[in-house]
Backbone as numpy.savetxt, mean C-alpha at the origin, in Angstrom:
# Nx Ny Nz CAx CAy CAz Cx Cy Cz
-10.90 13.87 -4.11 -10.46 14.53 -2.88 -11.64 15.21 -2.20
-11.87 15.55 -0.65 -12.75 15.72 -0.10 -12.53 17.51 -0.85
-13.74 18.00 -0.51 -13.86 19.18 -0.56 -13.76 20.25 0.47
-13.16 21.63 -0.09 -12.54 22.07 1.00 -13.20 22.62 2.33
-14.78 22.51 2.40 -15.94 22.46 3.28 -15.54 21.55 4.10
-15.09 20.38 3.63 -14.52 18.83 4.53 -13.18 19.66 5.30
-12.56 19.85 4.57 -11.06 20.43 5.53 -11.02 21.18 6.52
-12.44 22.18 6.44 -12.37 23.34 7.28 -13.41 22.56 8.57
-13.75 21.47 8.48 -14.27 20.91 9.84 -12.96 20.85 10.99
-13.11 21.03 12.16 -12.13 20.04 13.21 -11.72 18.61 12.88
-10.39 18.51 13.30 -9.63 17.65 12.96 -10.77 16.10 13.16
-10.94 16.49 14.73 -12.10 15.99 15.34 -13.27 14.73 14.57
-14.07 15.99 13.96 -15.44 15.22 13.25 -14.59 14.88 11.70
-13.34 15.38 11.23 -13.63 14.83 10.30 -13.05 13.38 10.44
-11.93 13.16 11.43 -11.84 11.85 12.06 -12.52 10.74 12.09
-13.87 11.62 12.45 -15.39 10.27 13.13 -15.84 10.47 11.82
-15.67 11.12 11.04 -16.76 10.54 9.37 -15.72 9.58 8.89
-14.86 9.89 8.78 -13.56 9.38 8.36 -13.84 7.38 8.84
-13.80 7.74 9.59 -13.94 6.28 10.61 -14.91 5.74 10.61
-15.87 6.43 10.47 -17.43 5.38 10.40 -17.38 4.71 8.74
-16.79 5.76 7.60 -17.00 5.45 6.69 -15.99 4.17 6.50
-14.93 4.46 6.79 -13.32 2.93 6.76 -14.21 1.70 7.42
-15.06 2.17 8.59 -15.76 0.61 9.22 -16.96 0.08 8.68
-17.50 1.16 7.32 -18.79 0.73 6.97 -17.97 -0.12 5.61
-16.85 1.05 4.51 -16.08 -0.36 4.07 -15.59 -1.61 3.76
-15.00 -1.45 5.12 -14.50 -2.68 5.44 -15.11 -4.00 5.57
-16.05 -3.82 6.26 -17.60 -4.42 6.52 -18.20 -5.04 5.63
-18.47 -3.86 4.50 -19.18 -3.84 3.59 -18.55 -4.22 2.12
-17.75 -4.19 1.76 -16.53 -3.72 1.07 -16.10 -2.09 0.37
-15.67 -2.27 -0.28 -15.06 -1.22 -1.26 -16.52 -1.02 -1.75
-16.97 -2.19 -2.85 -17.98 -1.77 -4.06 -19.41 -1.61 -3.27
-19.39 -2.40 -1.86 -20.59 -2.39 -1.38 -21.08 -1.73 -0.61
-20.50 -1.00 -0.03 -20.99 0.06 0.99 -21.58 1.25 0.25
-22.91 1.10 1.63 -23.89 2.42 1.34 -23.92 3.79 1.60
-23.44 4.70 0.41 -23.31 6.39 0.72 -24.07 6.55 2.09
-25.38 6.14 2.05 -26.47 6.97 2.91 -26.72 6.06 4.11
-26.11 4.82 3.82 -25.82 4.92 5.93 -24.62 4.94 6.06
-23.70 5.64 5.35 -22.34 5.43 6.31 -22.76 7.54 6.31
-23.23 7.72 5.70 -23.69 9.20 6.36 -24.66 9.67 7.45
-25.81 8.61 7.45 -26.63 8.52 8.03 -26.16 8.41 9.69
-25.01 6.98 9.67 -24.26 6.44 11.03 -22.89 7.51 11.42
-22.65 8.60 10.64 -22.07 9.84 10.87 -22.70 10.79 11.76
-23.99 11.14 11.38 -25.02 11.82 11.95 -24.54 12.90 11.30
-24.35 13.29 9.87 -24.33 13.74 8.60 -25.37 14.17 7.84
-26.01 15.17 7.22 -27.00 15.26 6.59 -26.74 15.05 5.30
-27.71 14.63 4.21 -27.39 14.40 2.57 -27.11 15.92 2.41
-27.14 17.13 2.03 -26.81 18.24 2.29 -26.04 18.52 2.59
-25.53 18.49 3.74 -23.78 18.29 4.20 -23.01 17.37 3.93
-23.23 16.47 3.33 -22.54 15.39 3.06 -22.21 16.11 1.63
-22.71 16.40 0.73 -22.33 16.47 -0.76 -21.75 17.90 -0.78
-22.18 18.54 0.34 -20.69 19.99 0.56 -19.36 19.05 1.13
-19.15 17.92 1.29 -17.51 17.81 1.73 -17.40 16.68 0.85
-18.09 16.17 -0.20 -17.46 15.11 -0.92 -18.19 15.23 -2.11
-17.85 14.96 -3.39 -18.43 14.92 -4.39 -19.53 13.23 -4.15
-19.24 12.32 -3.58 -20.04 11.50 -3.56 -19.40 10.50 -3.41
-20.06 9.24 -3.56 -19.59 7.88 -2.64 -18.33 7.66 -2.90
-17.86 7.80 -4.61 -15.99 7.86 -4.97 -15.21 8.81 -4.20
-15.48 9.62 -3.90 -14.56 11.03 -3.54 -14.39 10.37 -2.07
-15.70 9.89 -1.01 -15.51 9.71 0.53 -14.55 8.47 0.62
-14.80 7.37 -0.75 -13.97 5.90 -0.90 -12.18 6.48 -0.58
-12.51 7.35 -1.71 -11.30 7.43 -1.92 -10.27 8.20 -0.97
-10.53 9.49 -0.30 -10.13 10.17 0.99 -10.22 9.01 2.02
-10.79 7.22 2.21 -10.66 6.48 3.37 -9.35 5.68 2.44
-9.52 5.36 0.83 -8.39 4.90 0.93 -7.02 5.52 1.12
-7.23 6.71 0.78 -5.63 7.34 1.07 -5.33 7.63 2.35
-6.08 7.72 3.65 -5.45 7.33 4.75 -5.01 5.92 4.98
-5.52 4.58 4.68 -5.26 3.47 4.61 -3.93 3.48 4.14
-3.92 4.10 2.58 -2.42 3.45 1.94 -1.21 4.44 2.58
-1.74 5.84 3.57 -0.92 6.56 4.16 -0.40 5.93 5.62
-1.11 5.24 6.19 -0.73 4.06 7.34 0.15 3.24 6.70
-0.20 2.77 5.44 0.45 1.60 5.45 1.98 2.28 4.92
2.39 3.06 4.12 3.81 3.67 4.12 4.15 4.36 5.50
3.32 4.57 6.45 4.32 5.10 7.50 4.49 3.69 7.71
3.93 2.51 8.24 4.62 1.27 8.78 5.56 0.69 7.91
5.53 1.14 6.73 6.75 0.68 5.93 7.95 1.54 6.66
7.30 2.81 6.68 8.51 3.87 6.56 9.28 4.17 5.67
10.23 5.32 5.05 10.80 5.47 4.34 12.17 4.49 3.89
12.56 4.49 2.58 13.47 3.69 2.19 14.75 4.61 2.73
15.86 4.05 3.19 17.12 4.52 3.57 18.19 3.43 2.52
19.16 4.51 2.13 20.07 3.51 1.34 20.26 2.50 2.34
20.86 1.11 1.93 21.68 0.20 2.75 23.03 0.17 2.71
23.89 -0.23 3.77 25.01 -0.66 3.68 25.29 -1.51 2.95
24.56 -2.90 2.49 25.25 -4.29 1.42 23.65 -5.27 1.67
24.06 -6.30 0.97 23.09 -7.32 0.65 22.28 -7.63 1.83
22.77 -8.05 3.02 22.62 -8.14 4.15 21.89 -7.01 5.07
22.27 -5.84 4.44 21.47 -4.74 5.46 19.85 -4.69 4.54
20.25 -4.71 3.11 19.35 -4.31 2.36 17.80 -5.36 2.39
18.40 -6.93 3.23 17.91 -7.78 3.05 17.01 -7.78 4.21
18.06 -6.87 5.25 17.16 -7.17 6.35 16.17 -6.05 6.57
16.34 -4.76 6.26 15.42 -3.45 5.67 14.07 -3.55 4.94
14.47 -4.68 3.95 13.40 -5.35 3.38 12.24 -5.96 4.33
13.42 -7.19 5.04 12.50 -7.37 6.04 11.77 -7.07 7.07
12.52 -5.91 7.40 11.76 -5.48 8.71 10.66 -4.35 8.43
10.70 -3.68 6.95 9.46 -3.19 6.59 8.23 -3.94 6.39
8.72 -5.51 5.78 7.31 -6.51 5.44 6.79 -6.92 7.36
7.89 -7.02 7.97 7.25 -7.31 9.14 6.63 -5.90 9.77
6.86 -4.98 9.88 6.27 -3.45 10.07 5.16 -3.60 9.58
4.84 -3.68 8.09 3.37 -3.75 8.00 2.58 -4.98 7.80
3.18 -5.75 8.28 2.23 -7.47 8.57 1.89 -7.06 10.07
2.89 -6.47 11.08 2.00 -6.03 12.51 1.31 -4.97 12.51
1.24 -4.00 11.84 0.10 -2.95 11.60 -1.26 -3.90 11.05
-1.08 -4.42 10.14 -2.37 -4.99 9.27 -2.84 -5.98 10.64
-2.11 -6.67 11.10 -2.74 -6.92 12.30 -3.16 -7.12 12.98
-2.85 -5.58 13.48 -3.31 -4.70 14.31 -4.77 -3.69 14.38
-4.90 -3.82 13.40 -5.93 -2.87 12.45 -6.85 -3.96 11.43
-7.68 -4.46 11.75 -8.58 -4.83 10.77 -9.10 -4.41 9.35
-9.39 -2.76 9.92 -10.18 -2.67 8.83 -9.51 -2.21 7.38
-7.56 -1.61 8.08 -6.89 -1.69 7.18 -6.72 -2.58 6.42
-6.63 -3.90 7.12 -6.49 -5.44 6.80 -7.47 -5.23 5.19
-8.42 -5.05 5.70 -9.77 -5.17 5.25 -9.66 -4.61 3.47
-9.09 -3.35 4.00 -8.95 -2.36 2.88 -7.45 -1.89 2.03
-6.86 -2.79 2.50 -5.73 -2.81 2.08 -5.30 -2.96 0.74
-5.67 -4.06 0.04 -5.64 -4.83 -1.55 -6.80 -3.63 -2.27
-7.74 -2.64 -1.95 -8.28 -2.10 -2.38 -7.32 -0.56 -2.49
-6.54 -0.55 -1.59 -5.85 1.49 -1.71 -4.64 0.84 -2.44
-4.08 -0.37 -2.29 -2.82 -0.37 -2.67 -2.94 -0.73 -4.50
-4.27 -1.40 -5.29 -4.22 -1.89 -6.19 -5.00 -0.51 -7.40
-5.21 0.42 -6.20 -5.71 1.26 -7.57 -4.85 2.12 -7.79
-3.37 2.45 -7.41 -2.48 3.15 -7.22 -1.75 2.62 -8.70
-1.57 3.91 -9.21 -0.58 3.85 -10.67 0.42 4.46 -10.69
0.74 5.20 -9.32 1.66 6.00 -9.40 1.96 7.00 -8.02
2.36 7.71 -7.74 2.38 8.39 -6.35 3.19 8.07 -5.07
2.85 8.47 -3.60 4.31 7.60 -2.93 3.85 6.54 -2.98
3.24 5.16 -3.12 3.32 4.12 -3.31 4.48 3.58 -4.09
4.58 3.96 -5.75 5.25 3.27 -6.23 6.84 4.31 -6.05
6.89 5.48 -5.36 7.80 6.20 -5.22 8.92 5.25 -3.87
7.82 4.73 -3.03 8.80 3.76 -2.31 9.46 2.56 -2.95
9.19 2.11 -4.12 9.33 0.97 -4.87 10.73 1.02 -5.78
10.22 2.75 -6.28 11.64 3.32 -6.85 12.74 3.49 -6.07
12.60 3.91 -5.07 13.91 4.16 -4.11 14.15 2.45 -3.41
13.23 1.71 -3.46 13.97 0.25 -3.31 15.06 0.06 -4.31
14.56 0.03 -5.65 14.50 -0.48 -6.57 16.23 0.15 -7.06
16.63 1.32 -7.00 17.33 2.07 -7.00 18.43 1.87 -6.24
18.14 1.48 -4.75 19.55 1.35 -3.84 19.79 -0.31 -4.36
18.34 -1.40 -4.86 18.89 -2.19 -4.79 20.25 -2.49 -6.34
19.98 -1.86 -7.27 20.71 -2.02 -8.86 22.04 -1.14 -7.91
21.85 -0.19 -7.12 23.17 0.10 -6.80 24.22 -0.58 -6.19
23.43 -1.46 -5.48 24.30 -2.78 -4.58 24.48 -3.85 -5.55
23.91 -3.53 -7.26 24.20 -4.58 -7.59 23.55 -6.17 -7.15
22.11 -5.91 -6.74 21.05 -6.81 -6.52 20.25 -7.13 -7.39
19.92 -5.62 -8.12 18.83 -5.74 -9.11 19.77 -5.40 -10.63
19.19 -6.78 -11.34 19.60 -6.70 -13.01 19.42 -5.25 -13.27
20.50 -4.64 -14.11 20.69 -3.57 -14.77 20.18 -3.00 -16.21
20.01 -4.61 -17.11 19.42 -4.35 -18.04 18.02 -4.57 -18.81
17.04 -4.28 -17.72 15.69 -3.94 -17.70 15.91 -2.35 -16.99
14.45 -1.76 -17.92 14.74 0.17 -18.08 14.18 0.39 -16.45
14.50 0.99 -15.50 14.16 1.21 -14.01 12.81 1.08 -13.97
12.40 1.90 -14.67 10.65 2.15 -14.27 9.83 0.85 -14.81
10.41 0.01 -15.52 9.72 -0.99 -15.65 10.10 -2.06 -14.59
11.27 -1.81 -14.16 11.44 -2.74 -12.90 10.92 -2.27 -11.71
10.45 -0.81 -11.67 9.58 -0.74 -10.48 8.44 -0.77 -10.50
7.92 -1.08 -12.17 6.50 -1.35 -12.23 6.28 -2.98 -11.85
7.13 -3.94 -12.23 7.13 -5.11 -12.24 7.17 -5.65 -10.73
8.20 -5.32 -9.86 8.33 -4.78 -8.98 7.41 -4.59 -7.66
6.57 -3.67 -7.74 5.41 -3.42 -7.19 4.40 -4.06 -7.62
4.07 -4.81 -9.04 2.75 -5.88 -9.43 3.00 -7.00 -8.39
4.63 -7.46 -8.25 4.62 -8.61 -7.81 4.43 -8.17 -6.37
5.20 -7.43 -5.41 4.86 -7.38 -3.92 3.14 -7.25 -3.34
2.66 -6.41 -4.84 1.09 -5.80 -4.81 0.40 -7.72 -4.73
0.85 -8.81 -5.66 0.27 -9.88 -5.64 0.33 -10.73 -4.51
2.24 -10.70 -3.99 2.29 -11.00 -2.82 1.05 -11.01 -1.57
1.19 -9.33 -1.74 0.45 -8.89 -0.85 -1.13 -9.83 -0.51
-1.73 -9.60 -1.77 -3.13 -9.86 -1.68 -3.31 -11.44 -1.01
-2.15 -12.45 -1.76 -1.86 -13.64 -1.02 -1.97 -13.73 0.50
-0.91 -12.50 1.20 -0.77 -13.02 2.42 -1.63 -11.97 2.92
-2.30 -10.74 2.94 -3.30 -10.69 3.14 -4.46 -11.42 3.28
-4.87 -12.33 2.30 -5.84 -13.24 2.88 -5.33 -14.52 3.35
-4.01 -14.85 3.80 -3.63 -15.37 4.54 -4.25 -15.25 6.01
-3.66 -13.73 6.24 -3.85 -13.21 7.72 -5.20 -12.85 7.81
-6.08 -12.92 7.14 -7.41 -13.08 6.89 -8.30 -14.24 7.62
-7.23 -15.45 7.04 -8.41 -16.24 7.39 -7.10 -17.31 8.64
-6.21 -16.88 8.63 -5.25 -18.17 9.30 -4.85 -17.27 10.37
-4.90 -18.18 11.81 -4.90 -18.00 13.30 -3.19 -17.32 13.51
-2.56 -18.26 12.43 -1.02 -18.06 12.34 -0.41 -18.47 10.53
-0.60 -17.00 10.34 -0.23 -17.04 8.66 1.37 -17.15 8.52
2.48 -17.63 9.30 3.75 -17.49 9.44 4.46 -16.43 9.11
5.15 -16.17 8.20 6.26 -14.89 7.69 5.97 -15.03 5.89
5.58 -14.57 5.39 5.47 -14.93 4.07 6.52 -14.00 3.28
7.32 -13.12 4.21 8.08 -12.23 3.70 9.42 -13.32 2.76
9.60 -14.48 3.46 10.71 -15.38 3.09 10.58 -16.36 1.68
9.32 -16.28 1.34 8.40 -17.05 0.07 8.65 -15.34 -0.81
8.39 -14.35 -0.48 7.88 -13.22 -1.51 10.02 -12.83 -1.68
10.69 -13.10 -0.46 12.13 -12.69 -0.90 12.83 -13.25 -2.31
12.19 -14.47 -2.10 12.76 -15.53 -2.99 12.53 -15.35 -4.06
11.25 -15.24 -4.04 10.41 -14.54 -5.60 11.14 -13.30 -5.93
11.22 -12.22 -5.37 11.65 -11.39 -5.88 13.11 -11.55 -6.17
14.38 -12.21 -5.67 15.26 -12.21 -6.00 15.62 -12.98 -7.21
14.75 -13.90 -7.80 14.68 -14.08 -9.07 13.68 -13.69 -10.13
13.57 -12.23 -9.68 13.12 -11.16 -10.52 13.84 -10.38 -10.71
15.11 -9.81 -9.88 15.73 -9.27 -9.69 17.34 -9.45 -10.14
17.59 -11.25 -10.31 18.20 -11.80 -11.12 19.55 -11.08 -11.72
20.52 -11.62 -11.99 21.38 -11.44 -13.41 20.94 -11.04 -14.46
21.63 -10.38 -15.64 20.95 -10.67 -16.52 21.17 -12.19 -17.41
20.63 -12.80 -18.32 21.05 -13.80 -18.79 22.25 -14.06 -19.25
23.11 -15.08 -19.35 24.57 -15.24 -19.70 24.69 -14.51 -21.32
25.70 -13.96 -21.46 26.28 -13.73 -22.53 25.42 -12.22 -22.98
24.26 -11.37 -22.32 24.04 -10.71 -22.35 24.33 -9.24 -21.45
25.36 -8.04 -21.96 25.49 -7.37 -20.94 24.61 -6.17 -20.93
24.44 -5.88 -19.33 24.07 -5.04 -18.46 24.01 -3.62 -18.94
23.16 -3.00 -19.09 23.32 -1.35 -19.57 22.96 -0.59 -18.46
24.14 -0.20 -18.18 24.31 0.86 -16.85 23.98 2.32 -17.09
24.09 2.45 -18.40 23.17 3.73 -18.67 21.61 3.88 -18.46
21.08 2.97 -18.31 19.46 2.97 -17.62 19.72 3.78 -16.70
């Protein structure tokens, strides 16, 4: 986390460090970008730079958590559904929410498979749980796998999805809807349980 020298700047400059560093990133990647010109192209001193960040992890990491904080507002929050049909289309209209943000935004594009894959826990997989949750309540999602492993499983697969159609929209003029390939998948993850085996609703 930035340091609290970083917080007490204007919203302002810390914006434009913020931003030079997401475009040197992106650019550059995750592993490749250089501390000392994305400080340098700040107009940042090494001195001031190591009063608002412990160093190149700490600045990575304050660009990825605005990234993965864009990308849950374009999800937006989970709302129970009415039935299969609402839940189906909620689904969908969050994957299309953040397939037009990503976009829209390059360098999120860019940095996306990097904020979303180092995440073990936090609102990331907290949106996954409250999927995961309305969906066993509608009776979508098998009952007898323990929750948290179905929202770990869950989130590996949308997280794989992801990286797929991410470099879909990467490199293709028109990457189609891939939300309808990742539904499918997930609904036979989400499955029955196998015949002759019952359901433990005490999970």
């Amino acid at each position: 986390m930035p340091l609290p020298r970083f917080d007490r700047l204007p919203a302002e400059r810390r914006e434009h460090i913020l931003g030079v560093a997401r475009r040197h990133f992106a650019e550059h990647g995750a592993e490749g970008a250089s501390y000392n010109k994305i400080i340098e192209a700040a107009g940042v001193s090494k001195t001031a730079a190591y009063h608002y960040f412990d160093g190149r992890e700490d600045l990575l990491n304050a660009v990825l958590d605005g990234v993965q904080g864009r990308l849950l507002d374009a999800l937006g929050t989970w709302t129970p559904a009415r039935d299969e049909d609402d839940f189906e289309a909620r689904f969908a209209a969050g994957s299309t929410a953040l397939a037009t943000h990503l976009g829209g935004h390059p360098e999120d594009l860019a940095l996306a498979d990097a904020a979303i894959g180092r995440t073990s826990g936090g609102p990331w997989l907290d949106w996954f749980g409250a999927l995961v949750a309305d969906g066993r309540r509608l009776g979508l999602i098998r009952t007898d796998v323990d929750p948290s492993l179905m929202v770990a499983v869950t989130a590996a697969v949308i997280h794989a999805a992801d990286a797929w159609a991410l470099a879909r929209m990467a490199t293709a003029p028109d990457p189609g809807d891939p939300s309808a390939q990742l539904w499918t998948l997930l609904r036979g993850l989400w499955g029955a349980a196998p015949t002759g085996q019952e359901p433990d609703h005490a999970l």
